[in-house]
N, C-alpha and C positions, 0 to 999 in steps of 0.2 A: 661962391659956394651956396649961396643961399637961392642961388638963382637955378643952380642944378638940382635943387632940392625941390624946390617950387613943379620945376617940370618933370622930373621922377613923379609926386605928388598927383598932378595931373595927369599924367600917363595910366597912375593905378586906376585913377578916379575913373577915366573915360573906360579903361578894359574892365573895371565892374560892369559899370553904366552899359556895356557892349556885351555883356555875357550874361547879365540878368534881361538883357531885349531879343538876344539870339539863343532860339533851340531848333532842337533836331529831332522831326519825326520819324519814329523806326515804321517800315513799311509794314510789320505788323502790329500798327495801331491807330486808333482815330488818335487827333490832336484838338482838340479842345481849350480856346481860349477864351478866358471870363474877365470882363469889365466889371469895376465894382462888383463882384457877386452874379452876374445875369450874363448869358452865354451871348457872346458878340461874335462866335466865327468857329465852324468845325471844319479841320483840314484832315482832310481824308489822302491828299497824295504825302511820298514821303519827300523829304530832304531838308534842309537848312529857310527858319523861316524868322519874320520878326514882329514883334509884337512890342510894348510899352514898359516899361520897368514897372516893378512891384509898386506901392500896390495897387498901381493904376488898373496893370492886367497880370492874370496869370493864368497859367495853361496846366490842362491836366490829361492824360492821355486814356482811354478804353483800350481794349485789345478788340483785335476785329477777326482774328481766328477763327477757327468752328473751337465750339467749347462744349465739354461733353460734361452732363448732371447724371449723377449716381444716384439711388435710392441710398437713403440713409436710416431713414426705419423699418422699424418690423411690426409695425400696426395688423393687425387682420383686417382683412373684407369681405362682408359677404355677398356668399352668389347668390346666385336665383332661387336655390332650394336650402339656403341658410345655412349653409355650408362656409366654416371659418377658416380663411389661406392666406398665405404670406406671399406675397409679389417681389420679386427685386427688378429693376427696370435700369434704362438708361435712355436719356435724350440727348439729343445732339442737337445743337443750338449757335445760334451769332447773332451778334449786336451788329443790325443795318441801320438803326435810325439813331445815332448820340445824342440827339438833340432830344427828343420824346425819351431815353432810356434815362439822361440826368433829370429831367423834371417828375419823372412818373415810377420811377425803380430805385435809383443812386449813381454813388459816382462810382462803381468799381463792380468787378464781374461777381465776387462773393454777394452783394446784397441781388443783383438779381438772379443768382442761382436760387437764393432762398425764399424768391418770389414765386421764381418760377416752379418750384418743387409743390409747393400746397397747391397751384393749379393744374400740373397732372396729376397730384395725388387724386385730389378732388374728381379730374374726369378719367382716374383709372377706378374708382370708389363708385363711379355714377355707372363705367360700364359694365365692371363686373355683377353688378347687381342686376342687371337685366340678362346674364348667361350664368348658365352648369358648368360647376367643374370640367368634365367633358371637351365642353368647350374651350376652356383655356387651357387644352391639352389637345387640340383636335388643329385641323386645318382652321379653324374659324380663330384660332388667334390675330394670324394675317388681319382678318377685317375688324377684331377689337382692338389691335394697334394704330391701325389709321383712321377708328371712328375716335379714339386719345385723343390722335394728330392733331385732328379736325378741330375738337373740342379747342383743346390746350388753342390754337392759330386762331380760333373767334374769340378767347379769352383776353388774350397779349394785343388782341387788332380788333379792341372793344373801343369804346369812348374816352377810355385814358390809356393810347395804345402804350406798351412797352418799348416799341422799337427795337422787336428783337425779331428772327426767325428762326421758325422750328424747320430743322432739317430730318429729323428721323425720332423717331419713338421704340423700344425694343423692351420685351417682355426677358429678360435672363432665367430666371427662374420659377415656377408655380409650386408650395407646395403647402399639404395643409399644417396649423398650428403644431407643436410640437403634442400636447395631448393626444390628437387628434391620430399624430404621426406615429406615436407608438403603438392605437390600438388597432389602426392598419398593419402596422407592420407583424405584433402577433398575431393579424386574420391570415396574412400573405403567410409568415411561417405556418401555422395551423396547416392550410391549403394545400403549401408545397407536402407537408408534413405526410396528408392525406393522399397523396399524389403519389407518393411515393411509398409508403405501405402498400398502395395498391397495387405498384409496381413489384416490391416482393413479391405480395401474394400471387400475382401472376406469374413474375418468374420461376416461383416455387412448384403452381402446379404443370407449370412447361417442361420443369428440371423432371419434377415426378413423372411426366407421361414420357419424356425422354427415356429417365432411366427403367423406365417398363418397355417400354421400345426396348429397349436395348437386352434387358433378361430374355423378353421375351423370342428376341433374335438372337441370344446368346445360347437358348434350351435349345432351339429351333436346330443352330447348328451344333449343338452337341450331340444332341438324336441321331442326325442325319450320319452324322461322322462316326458315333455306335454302330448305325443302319450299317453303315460300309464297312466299319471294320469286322464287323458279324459276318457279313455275306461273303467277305474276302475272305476271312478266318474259317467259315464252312466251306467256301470250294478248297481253300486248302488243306483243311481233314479230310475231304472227300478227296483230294486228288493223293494224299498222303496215306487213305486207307485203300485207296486204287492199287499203289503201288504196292504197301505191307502186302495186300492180298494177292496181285500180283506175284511177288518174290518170294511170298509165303509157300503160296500152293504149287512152288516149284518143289520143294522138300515142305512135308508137311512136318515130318518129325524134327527136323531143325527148329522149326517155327514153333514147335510146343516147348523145343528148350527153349529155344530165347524170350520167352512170356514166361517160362517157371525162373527163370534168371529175372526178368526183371519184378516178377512177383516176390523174390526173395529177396532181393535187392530194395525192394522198398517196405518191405516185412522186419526185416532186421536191418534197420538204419542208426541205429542205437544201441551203445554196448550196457545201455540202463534198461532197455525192455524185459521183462519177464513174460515169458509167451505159455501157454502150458494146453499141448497140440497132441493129438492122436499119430503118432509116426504111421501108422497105418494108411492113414487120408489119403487121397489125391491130390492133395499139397504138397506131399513129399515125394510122390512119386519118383522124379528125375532123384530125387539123393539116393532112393533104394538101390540104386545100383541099376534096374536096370535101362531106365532112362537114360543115366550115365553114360552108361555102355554102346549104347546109340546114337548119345549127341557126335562122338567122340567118332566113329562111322559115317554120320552126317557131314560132319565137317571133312574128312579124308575124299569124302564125294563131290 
């Protein structure tokens, strides 16, 4: 029993002893093994590797991905003509050298994001100071982004390199301080504000010279359609007094009845008039009888 015991015993001991000496690199990352404290071996391929039990050696891994640093403050900078803006940026970045990035940054990707942040900050502070606003709005970003690059790459790959590579620099955002932002933005409302008044005011006097156009082409054809119905209405009296005279001066005496009829006819249209007439006149002639007497002969003819 005690002999089962012993080798159970030694069994554990060795699958320690074999699992604190065996790891496993993931192929995204460096492996990094340290003797006493000081780096004795970086394994950059992946799979199943071996090393010394604690705490002879031990190993610690980097990520070898691209790793991508965000702007984290909102400091201002200024431009060329002392103009204060707010940047947001991003860099793209990897750890190619482990061996320079433990001695000269840390052991982990967070201490050398935050190294590497004050060094672009810095040569994004060095270049906007030498351009206008303008500029970091214009085509000429392109070349203050890669003269960043350049900077930030002599920085990291100075005399205490980082052991890192800059792969890309990018500007997100330009805009000025927020004071700065509001009293733009009332010039820009003012402006449009202006812009637009003017706008009425021209549509107004377009509306007005329209709607005179339009009177004035409104009188134009009411005239005309006067003009016509006047000239249409005199040939039709005139061809209307053709006829009366005409069909008149066939019987003249008919034709004095039927003018004392309708002079009578529109003499006494009202059983309210009071009229007070000479019966003797030429007004009355056809009632005296003998007009009468004639109509009545005219009509038999």
């Amino acid at each position: 029993m005690n002999r089962v015991g012993f080798i159970a015993s030694t069994l554990l001991v060795v699958l320690a002893l074999a699992s604190s000496m065996l790891f496993v690199v993931d192929q995204r990352q460096f492996g990094v093994v340290f003797a006493l404290g000081q780096i004795k071996e970086v394994l950059t391929e992946p799979g199943l590797h071996l090393k010394l039990p604690p705490p002879f050696q031990n190993v610690s891994y980097i990520d070898k991905r691209l790793l991508t640093l965000e702007s984290s403050e909102a400091e201002p900078m200024l431009t060329l003509e002392k103009q204060r803006v707010v940047i947001d940026y991003y860099v793209r970045w990897r750890i190619t050298q482990p061996t320079d990035y433990i001695r000269n940054v840390g052991l982990d990707e967070k201490a050398g994001a935050n190294q590497l942040n004050r060094v672009v900050r810095n040569a994004f502070q060095e270049e906007i100071n030498k351009r206008t606003v303008k500029d970091l709005l214009s085509a000429k970003r392109e070349a203050l982004m890669a003269d960043v690059k350049k900077e930030v790459l002599q920085a990291v790959k100075g005399a205490k390199p980082y052991g890192v590579d800059i792969v890309d620099v990018r500007i997100t955002r330009v805009d000025y301080v927020e004071t700065i932002t509001d009293s733009v933005y009332k010039r820009m409302v003012a402006e449009r504000q202006r812009v637009a008044n003017e706008l009425r005011s021209t549509g107004a006097a377009e509306g007005e010279k329209i709607r005179a156009d339009a009177d004035r082409q409104r009188e134009v054809t009411i005239a005309n359609a006067y003009r016509d119905a006047q000239k249409v209405k005199g040939e039709g009296d005139a061809q209307a007094s053709r006829i009366y005279a005409e069909s008149f001066g066939k019987d003249p005496q008919f034709a004095q009845f039927y003018r004392s009829m309708d002079a009578y006819k529109a003499t006494f249209n009202k059983k309210s008039d009071v009229m007070v007439l000479d019966p003797s006149s030429e007004f009355f002639k056809v009632m005296r009888g003998s007009g009468a007497s004639a109509a009545p002969a005219a009509a038999k003819k």
